[in-house]
mmCIF file of the N, C-alpha and C atoms, coordinates in Angstrom:
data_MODEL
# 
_entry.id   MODEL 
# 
loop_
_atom_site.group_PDB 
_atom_site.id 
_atom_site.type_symbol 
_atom_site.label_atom_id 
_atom_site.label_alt_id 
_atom_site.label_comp_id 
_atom_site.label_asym_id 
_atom_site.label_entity_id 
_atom_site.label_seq_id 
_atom_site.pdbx_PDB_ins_code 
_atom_site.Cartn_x 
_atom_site.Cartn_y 
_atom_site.Cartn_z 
_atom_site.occupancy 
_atom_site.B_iso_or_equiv 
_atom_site.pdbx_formal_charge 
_atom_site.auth_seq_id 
_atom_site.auth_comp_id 
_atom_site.auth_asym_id 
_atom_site.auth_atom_id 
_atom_site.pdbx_PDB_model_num 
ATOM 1   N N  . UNK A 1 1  ? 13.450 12.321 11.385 1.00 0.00 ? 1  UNK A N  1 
ATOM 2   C CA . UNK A 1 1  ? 13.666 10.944 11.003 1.00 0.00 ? 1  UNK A CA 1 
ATOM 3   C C  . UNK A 1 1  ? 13.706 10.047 12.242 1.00 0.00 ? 1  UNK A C  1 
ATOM 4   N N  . UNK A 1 2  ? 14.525 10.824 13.457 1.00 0.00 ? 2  UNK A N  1 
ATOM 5   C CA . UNK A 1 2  ? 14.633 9.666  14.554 1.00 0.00 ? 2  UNK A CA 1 
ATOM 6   C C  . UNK A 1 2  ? 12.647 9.490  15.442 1.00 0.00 ? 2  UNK A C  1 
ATOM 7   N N  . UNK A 1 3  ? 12.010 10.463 15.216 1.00 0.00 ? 3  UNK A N  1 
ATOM 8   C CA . UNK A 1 3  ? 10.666 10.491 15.801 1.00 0.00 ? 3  UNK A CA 1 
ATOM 9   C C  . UNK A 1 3  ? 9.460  9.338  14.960 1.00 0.00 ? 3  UNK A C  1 
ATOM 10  N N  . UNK A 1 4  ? 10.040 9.194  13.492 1.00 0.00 ? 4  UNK A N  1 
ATOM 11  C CA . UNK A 1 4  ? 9.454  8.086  13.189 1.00 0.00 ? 4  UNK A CA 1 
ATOM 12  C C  . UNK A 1 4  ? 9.083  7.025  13.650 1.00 0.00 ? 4  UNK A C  1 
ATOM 13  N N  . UNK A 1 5  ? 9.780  6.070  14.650 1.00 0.00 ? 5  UNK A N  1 
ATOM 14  C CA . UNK A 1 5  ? 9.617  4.652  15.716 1.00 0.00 ? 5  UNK A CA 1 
ATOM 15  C C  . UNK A 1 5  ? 8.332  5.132  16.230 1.00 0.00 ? 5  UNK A C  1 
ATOM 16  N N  . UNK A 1 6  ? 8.707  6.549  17.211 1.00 0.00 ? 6  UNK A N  1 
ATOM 17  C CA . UNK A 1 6  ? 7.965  6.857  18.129 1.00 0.00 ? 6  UNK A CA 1 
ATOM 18  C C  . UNK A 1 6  ? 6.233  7.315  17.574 1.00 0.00 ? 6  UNK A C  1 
ATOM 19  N N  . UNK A 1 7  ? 6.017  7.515  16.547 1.00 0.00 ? 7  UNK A N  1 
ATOM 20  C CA . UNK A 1 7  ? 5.146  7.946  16.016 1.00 0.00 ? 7  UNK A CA 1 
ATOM 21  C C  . UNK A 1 7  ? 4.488  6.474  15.646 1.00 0.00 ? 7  UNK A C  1 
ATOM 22  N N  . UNK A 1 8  ? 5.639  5.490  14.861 1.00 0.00 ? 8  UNK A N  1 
ATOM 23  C CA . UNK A 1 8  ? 5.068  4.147  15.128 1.00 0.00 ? 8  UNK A CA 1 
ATOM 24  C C  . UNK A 1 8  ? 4.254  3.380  16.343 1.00 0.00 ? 8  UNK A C  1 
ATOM 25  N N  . UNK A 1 9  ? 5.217  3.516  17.578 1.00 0.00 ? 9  UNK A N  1 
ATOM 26  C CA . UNK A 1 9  ? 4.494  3.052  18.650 1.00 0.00 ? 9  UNK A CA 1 
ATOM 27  C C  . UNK A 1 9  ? 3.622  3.871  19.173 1.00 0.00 ? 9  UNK A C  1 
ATOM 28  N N  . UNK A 1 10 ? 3.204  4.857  18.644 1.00 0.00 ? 10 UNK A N  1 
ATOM 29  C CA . UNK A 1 10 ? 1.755  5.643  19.002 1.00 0.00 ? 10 UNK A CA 1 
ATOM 30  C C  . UNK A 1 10 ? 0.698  5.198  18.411 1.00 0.00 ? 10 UNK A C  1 
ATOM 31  N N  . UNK A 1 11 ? 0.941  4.730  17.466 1.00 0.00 ? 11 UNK A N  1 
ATOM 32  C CA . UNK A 1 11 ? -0.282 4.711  16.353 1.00 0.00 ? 11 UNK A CA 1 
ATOM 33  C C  . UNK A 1 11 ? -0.550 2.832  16.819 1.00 0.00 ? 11 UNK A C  1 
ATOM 34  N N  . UNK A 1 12 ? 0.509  1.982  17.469 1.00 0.00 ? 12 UNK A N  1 
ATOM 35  C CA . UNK A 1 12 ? 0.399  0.709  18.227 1.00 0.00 ? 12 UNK A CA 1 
ATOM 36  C C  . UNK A 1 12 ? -0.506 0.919  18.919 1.00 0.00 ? 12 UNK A C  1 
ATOM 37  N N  . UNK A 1 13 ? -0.275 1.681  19.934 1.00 0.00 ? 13 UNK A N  1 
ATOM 38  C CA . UNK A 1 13 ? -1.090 2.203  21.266 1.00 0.00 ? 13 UNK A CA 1 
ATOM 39  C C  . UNK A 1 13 ? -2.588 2.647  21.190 1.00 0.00 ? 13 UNK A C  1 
ATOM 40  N N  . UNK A 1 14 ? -2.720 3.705  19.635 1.00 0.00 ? 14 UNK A N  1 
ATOM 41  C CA . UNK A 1 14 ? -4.131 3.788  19.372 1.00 0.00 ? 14 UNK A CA 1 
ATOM 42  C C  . UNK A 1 14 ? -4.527 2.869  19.205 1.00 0.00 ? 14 UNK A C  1 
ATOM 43  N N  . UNK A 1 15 ? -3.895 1.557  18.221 1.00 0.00 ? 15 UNK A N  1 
ATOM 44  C CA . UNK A 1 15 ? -4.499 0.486  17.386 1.00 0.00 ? 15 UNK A CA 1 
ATOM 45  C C  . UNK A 1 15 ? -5.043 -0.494 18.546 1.00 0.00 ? 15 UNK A C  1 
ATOM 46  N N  . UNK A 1 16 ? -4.057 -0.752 19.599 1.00 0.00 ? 16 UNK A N  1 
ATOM 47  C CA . UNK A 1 16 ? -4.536 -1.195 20.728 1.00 0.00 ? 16 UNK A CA 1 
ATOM 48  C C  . UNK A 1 16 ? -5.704 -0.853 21.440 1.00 0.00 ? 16 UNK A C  1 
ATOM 49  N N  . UNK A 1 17 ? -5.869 0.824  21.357 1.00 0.00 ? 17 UNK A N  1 
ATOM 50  C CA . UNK A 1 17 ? -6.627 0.752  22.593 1.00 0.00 ? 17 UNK A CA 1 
ATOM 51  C C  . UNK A 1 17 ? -8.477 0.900  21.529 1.00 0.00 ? 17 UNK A C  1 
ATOM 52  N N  . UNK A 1 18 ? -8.212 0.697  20.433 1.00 0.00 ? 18 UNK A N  1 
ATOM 53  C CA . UNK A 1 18 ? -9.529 0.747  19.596 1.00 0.00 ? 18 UNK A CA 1 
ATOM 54  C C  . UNK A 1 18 ? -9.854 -0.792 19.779 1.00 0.00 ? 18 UNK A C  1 
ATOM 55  N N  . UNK A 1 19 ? -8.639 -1.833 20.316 1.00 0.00 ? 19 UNK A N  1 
ATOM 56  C CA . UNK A 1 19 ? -9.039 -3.194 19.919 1.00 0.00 ? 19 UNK A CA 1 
ATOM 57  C C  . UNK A 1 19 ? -8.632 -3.868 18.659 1.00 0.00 ? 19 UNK A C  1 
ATOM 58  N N  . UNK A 1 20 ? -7.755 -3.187 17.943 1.00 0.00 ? 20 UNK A N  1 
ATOM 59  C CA . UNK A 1 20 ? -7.143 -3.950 16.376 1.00 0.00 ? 20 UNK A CA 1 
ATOM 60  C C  . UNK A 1 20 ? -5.567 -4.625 16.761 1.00 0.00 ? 20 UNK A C  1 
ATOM 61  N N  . UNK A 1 21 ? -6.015 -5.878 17.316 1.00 0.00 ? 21 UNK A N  1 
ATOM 62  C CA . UNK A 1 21 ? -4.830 -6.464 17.783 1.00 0.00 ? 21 UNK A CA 1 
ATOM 63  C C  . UNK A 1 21 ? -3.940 -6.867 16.730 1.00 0.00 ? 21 UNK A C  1 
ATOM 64  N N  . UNK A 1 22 ? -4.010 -6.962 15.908 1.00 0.00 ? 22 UNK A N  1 
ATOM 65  C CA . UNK A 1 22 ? -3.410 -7.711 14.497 1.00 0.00 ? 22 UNK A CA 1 
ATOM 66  C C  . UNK A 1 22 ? -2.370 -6.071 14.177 1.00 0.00 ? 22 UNK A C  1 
ATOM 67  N N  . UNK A 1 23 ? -3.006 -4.945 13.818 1.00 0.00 ? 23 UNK A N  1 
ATOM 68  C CA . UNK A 1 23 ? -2.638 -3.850 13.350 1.00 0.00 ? 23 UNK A CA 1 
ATOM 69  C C  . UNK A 1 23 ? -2.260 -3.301 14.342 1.00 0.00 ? 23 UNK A C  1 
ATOM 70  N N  . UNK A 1 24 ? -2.213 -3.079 15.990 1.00 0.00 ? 24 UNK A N  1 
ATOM 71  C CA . UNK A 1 24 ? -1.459 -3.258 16.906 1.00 0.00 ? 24 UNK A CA 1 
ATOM 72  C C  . UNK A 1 24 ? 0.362  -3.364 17.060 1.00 0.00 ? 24 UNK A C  1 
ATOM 73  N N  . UNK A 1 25 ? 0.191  -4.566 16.492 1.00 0.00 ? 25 UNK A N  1 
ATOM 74  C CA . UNK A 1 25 ? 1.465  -5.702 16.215 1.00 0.00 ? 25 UNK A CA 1 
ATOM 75  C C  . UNK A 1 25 ? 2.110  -5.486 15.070 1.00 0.00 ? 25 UNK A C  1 
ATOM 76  N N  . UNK A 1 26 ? 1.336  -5.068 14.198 1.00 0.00 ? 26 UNK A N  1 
ATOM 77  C CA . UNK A 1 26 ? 1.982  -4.782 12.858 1.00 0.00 ? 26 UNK A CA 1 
ATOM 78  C C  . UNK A 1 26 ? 2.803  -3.474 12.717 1.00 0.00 ? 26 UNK A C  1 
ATOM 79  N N  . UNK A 1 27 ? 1.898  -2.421 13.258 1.00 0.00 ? 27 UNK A N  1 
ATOM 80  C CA . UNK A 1 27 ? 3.253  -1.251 13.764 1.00 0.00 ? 27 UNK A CA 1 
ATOM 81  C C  . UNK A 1 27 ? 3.872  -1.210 15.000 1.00 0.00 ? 27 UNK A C  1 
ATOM 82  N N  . UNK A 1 28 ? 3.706  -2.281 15.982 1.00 0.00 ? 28 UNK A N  1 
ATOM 83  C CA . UNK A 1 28 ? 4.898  -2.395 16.688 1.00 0.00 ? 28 UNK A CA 1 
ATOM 84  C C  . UNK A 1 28 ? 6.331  -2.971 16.228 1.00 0.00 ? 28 UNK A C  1 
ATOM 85  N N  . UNK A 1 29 ? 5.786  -3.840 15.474 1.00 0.00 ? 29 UNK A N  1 
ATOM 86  C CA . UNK A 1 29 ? 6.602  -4.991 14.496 1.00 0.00 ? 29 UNK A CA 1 
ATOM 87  C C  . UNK A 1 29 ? 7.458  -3.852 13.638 1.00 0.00 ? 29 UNK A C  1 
ATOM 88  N N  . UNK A 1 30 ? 7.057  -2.797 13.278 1.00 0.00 ? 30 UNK A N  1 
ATOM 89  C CA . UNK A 1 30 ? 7.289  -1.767 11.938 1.00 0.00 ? 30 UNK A CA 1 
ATOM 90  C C  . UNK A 1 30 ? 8.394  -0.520 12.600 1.00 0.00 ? 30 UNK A C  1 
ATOM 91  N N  . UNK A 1 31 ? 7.488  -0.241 13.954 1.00 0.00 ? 31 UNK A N  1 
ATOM 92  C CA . UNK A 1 31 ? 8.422  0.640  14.902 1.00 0.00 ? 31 UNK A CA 1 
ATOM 93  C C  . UNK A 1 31 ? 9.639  -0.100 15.150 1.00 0.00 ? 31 UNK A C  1 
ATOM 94  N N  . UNK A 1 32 ? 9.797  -1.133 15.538 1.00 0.00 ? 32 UNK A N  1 
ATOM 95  C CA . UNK A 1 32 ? 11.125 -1.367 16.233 1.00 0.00 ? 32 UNK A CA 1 
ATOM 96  C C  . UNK A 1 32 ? 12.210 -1.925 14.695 1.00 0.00 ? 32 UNK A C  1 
ATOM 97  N N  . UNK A 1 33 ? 11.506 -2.685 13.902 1.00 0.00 ? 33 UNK A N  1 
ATOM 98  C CA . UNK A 1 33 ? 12.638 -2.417 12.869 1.00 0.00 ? 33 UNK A CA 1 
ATOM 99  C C  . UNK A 1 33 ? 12.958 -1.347 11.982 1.00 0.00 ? 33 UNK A C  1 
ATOM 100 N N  . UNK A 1 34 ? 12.469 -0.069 12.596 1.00 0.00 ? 34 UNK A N  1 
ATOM 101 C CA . UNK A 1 34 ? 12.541 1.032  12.185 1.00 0.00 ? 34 UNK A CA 1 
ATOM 102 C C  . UNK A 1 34 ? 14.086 1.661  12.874 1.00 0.00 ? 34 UNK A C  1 
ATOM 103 N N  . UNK A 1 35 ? 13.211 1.476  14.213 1.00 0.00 ? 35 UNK A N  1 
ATOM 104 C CA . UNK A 1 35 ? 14.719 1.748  15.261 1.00 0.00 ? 35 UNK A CA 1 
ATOM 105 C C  . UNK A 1 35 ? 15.550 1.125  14.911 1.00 0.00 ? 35 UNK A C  1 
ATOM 106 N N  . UNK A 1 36 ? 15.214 -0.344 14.545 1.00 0.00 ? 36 UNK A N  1 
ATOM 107 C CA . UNK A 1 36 ? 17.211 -1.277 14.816 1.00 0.00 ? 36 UNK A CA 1 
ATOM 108 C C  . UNK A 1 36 ? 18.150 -0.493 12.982 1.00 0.00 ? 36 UNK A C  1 
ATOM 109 N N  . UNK A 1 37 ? 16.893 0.215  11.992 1.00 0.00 ? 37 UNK A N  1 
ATOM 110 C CA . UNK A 1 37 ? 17.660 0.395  10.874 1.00 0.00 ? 37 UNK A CA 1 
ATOM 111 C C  . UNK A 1 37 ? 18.732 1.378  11.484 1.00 0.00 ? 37 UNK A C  1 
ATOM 112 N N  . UNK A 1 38 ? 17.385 2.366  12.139 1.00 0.00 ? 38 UNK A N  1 
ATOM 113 C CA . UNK A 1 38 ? 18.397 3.979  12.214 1.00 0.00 ? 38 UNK A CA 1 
ATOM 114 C C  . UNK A 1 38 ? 19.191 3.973  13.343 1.00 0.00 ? 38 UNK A C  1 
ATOM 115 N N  . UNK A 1 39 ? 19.408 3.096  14.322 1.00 0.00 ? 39 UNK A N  1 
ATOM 116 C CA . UNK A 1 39 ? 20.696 3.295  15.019 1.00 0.00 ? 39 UNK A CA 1 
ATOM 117 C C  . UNK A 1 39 ? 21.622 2.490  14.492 1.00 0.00 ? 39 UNK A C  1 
ATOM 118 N N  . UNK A 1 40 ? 21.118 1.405  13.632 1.00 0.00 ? 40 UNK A N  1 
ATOM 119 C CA . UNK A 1 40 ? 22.343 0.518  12.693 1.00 0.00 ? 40 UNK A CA 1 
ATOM 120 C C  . UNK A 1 40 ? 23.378 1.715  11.758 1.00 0.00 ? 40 UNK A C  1 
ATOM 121 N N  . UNK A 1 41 ? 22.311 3.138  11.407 1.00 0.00 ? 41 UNK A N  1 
ATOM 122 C CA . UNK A 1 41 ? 22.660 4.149  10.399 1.00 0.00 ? 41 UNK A CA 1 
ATOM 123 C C  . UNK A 1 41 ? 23.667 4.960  11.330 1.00 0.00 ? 41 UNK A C  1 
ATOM 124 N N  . UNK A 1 42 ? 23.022 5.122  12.512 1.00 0.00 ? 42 UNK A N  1 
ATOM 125 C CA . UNK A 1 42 ? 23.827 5.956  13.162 1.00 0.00 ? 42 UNK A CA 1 
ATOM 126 C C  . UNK A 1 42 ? 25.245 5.434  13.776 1.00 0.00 ? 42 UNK A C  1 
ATOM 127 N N  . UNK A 1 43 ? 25.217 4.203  14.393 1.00 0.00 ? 43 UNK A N  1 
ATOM 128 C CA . UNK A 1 43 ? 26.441 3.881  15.153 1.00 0.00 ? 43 UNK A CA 1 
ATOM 129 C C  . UNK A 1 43 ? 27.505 3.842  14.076 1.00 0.00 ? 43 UNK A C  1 
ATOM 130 N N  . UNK A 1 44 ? 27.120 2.963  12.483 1.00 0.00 ? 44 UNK A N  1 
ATOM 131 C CA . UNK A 1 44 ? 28.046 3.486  11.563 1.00 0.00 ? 44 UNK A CA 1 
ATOM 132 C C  . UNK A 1 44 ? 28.463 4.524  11.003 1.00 0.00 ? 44 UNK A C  1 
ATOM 133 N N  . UNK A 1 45 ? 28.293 5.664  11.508 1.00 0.00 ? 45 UNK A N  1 
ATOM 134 C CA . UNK A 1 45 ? 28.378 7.057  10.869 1.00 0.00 ? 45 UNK A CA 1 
ATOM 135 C C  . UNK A 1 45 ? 29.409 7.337  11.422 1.00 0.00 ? 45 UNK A C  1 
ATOM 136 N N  . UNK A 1 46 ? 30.622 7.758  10.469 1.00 0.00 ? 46 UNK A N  1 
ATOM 137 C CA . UNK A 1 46 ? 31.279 8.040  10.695 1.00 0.00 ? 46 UNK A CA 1 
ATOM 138 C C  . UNK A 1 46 ? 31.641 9.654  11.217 1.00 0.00 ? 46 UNK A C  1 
ATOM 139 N N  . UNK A 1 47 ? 31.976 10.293 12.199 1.00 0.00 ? 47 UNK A N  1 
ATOM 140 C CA . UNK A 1 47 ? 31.913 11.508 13.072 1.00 0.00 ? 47 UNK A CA 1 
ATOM 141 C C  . UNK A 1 47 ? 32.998 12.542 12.276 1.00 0.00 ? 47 UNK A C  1 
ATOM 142 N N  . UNK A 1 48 ? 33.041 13.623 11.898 1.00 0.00 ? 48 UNK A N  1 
ATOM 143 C CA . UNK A 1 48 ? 34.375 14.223 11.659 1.00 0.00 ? 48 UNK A CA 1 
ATOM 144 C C  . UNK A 1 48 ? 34.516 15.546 12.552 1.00 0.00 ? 48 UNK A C  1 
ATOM 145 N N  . UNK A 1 49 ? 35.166 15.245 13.400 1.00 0.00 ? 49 UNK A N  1 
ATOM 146 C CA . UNK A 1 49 ? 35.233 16.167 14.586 1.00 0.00 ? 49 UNK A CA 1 
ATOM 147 C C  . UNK A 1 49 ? 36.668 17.277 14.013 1.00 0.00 ? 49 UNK A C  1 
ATOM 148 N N  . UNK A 1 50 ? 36.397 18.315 13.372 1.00 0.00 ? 50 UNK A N  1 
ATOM 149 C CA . UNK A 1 50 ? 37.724 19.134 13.350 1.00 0.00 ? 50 UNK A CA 1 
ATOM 150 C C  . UNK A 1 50 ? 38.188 20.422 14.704 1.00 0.00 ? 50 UNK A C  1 
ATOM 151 N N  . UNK A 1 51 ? 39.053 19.576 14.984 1.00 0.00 ? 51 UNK A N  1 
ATOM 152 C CA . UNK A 1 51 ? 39.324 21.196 16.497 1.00 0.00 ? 51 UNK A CA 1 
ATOM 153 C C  . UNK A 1 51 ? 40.367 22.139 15.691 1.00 0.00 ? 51 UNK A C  1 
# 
């Protein structure tokens, strides 16, 4: 789940380097509010640490 972004900004990078500036942007745009969901998921997660 966390490799999703990164798989986003790969497929940016192809879209870029074929020249599809529009679709480029659109999964960069897609990657990073991908990231801000799942560390929004994570920092609220609550931890249950039993020693």
């Amino acid at each position: 789940m966390m490799s999703v972004p990164f798989v986003l900004f790969a497929c940016a990078i192809g879209a870029a380097w074929l020249r599809h500036r529009s679709l480029s942007v659109g999964f960069w745009l897609v990657g990073v509010t991908a990231m801000l969901v799942l560390f929004r998921v994570h920092v609220t997660e609550v931890l249950s640490i039993q020693l």
